[in-house]
N, C-alpha and C positions, 0 to 999 in steps of 0.2 A: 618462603615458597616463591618462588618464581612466575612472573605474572604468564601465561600463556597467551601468546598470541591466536587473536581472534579471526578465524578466514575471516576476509568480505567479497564479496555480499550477501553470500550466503555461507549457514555452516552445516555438517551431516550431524544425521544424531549419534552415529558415534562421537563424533566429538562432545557434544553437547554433555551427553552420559557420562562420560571420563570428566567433564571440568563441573559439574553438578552441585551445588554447595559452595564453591568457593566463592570467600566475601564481597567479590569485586565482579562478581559476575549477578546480571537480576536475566529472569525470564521471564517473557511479557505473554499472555493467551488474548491471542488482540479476538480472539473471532467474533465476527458479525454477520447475519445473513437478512436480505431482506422480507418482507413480511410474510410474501408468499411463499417463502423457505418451511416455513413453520416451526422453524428452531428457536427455542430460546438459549443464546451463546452463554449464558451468567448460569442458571440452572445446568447445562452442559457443564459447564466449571468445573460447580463445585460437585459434580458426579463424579468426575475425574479429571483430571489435568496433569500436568509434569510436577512431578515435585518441585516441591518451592515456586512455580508461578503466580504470577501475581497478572489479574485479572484486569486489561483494558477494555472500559466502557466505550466505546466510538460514539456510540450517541451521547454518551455526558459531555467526555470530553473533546467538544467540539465547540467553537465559538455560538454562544448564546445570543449574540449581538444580530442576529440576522435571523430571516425567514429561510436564508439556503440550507441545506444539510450539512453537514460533516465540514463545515470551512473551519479552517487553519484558526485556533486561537492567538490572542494578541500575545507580543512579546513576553509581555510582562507574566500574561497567565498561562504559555510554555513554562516558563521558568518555574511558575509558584505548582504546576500541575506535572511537570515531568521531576521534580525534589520535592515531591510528594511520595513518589513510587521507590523513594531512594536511590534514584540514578545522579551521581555527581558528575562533573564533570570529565574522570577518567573512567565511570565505570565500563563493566564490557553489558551490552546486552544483545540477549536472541528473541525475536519474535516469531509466534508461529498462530494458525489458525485452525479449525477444521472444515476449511472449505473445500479440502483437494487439490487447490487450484490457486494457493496466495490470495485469496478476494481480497481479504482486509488485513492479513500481515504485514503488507507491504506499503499499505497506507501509514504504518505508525511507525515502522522502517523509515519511511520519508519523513514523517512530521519529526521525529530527531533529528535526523541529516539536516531538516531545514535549519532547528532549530542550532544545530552547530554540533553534535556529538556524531562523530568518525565513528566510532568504535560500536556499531551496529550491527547486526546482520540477524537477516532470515534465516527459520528451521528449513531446508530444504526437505521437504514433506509432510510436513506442519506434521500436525498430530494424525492424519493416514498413517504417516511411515513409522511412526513413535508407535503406534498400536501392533501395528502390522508386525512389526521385531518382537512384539512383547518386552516393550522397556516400561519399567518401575512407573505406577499411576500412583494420587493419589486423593483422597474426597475432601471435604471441607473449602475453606479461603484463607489463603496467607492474607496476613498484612503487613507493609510496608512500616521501615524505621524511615522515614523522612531526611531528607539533607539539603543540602543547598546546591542549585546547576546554575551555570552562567548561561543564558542565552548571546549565540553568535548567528545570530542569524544569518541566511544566507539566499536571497532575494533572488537568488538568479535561477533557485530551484521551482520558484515560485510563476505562475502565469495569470494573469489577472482577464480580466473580461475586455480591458483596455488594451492588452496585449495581444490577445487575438484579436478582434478585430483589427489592428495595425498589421496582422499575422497575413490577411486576404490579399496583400498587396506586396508581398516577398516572397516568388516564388522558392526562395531558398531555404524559406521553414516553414518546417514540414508539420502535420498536423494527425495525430492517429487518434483511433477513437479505439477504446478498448468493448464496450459494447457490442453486444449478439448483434450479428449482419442482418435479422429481423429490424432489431429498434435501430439499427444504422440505415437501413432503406426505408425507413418507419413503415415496415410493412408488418410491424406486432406494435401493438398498443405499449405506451410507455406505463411502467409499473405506479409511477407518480401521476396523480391526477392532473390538467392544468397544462401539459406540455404537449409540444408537436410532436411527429412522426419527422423523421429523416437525421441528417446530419450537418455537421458546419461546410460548407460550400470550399468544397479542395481535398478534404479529411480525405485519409484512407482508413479504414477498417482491418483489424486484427485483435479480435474477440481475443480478453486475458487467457480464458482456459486451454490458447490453440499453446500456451509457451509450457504448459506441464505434460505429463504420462498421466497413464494409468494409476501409478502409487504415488501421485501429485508433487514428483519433483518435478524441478526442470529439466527437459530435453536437453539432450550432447549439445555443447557450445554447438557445432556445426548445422545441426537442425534447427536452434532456435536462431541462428542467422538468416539459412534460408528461410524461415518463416517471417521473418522481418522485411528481407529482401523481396518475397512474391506477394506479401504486402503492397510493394512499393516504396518502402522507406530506404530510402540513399543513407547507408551507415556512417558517413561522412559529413551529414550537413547535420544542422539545430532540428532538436525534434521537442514537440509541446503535445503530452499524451492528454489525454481526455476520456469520461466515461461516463457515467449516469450521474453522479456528484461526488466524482475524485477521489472516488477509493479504489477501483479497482485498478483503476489509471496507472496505479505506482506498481504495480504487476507488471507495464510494460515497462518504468524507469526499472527496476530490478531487472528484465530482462538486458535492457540494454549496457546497466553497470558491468552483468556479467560479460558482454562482449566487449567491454573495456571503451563505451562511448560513453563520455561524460558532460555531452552539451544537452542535457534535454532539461525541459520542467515538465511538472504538471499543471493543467488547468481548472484551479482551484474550484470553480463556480460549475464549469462543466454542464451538462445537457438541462441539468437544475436552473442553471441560469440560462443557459442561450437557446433553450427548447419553449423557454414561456412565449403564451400566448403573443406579447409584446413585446419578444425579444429581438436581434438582428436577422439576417435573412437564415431562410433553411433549403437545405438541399435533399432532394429525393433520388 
């Protein structure tokens, strides 16, 4: 059988539906919502999900080493935690969520890409548009046959706390915040205890859910440009996304991949870290 070419960065579910089963293909149900969501993603699961998906924990799988949320795990435990899920190093995989909106597909979109695996993409519609068609559900939880992945990391997709702050003083990179324009003006209480109201001093503001529709795809390339653009982001310079602690962040690198800009990272630590009580300055 002929290996099929995987769109990136995102793929439709027709496609998805026609390549369903094949050995070299996994699909990942990243969804995660926060507290006040009142969802629980894993129970969601195993209610239904796509055939054959295999269930990402975001709160497991997230470095344990630290008090931040969701930070990037070490090289080593990429490797031992993503050939855990059977993804080798040529496999294809799709990510999707049921948030409407990419919340957390797109975080584990990136945490491959970081990790060194191309051959990634998003459901463009996550599980809204997979419902919505009436495509094949099914209940319980797969489990993974385990393999081995090389990690190649890729550092430059990455932004550290030390990078921004170096960031305040280059007017040429740019800085978005994907965060409601509430908790970007801190003019809504932050969902996490411990953290200030506002944003990093320069940031522009473009809330993740301004880049989807109604049936939670992405907007025409040309509408999510202009959203970019009345933004304020220059498509042409270094962009470092940010958001409450670096999930939803990678909602705006997906957007950007799709417009074919490939200088951005995200910022790992994100409002988690630079919103603490003793963190760097904040802007209102």
């Amino acid at each position: 059988m002929t290996r099929a070419p995987l769109p990136l960065p995102v793929v439709s579910t027709a496609w998805l539906h026609e390549h369903l089963g094949e050995p070299d293909l996994v699909v990942l149900d990243a969804s995660w919502y926060l507290p006040s969501a009142g969802r629980d993603p894993h129970a969601e699961y195993e209610q239904a999900h796509i055939p054959g998906a295999l269930f990402w924990d975001l709160d497991v799988n997230s470095s344990h080493a630290t008090t931040l949320p969701h930070m990037l795990p070490s090289a080593g435990e990429l490797a031992h935690l993503i050939g855990g899920y059977g993804i080798g190093d040529r496999t294809r995989v799709v990510v999707y969520d049921g948030s409407n909106a990419n919340l957390s597909a797109a975080r584990v979109w990136w945490t491959l890409r970081v990790a060194g695996l191309e051959t990634v993409a998003v459901l463009d519609g996550g599980m809204t548009a997979w419902r919505s068609e009436g495509r094949p559900l099914e209940v319980g939880a797969n489990r993974p046959v385990p393999c081995r992945f090389t990690v190649r990391f890729r550092p430059e997709l990455v932004a550290s706390l030390e990078t921004v702050r170096a960031r305040l003083n280059i007017p040429r990179l740019q800085l978005v915040d994907a965060r409601s324009g509430g908790r970007f003006h801190g003019t809504e209480p932050e969902p996490r205890p411990g953290l200030r109201g506002g944003h990093i001093p320069g940031a522009r503001n473009l809330p993740f859910g301004e880049l989807t529709g109604s049936d939670g795809r992405l907007v025409p390339v040309d509408e999510l440009k202009r959203r970019f653009t009345e933004a304020g982001i220059d498509l042409e310079g270094d962009v470092i996304a940010s958001c409450g602690s670096g999930v939803s962040a990678c909602a705006l690198g997906l957007g950007l991949e799709v417009l074919g800009h490939h200088r951005w990272a995200v910022y790992d630590g994100s409002w988690a870290e630079w919103g603490r009580e003793e963190g760097p300055p904040v802007e209102r």
